[in-house]
C-alpha positions, 0 to 999 in steps of 0.5 A: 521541516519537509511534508510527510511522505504520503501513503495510500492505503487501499483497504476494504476491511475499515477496522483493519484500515483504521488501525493502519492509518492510525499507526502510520499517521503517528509514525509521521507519514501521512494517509490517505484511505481509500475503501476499493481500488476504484477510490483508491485510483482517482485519489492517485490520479489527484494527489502525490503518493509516495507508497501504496499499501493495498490488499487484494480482495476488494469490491469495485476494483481488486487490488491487483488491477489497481497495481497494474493501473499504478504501474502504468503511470508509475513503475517505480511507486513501492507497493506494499501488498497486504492479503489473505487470499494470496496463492503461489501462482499469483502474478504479482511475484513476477519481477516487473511489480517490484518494488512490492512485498507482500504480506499474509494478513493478519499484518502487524502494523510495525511490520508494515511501516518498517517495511514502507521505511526500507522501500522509501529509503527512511532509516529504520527505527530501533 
């Protein structure tokens, strides 16, 4: 049986994460949480991720820095942005950050893992 995919979510709100995690974890992937963008980046630089699931209003780093500094390394990492502050000019819907969705919180969960299903190339579940 291969590893689970491992996703990375940078998430300050902790119930929010949590749940997140939690949901994600039973789905079959594994997560990694990390409480800003700033530990959320050196778990990158430390260990494979498969996707990043981020919000964007976050201490030490915000969310949109910590995409930038990922897609330095990594162009093609799917990004799953989840906020409550996104504005319409926002940069992040230029097509170089893509692959990202973005999401107006609050998010369901589902709504998340199908998304991370489709961007990764998993058959959808029913």
């Amino acid at each position: 049986m291969p590893d689970p995919l491992h996703i990375l979510i940078a998430e300050d709100e902790v119930l929010a994460a949590m749940a997140l995690e939690d949901f994600l974890t039973f789905k079959g992937f594994r997560v990694t949480v990390a409480a800003n963008g700033v530990e959320a980046l050196e778990r990158y630089a430390r260990e494979r991720v498969h996707a990043l699931v981020t919000d964007l209003r976050m201490p030490r780093m915000d969310g949109q820095t910590l995409i930038r500094e990922i897609r330095e390394r990594d162009a093609t990492l799917p990004v799953v942005v989840m906020t409550g502050y996104l504005t319409q000019d926002s940069d992040l819907t230029h097509e170089r950050w893509k692959p990202l969705e973005i999401f107006s919180k609050p998010v369901n969960p589902r709504t998340i893992c199908n998304t991370l299903h489709r961007m990764l190339g998993l058959p959808q579940e029913a």
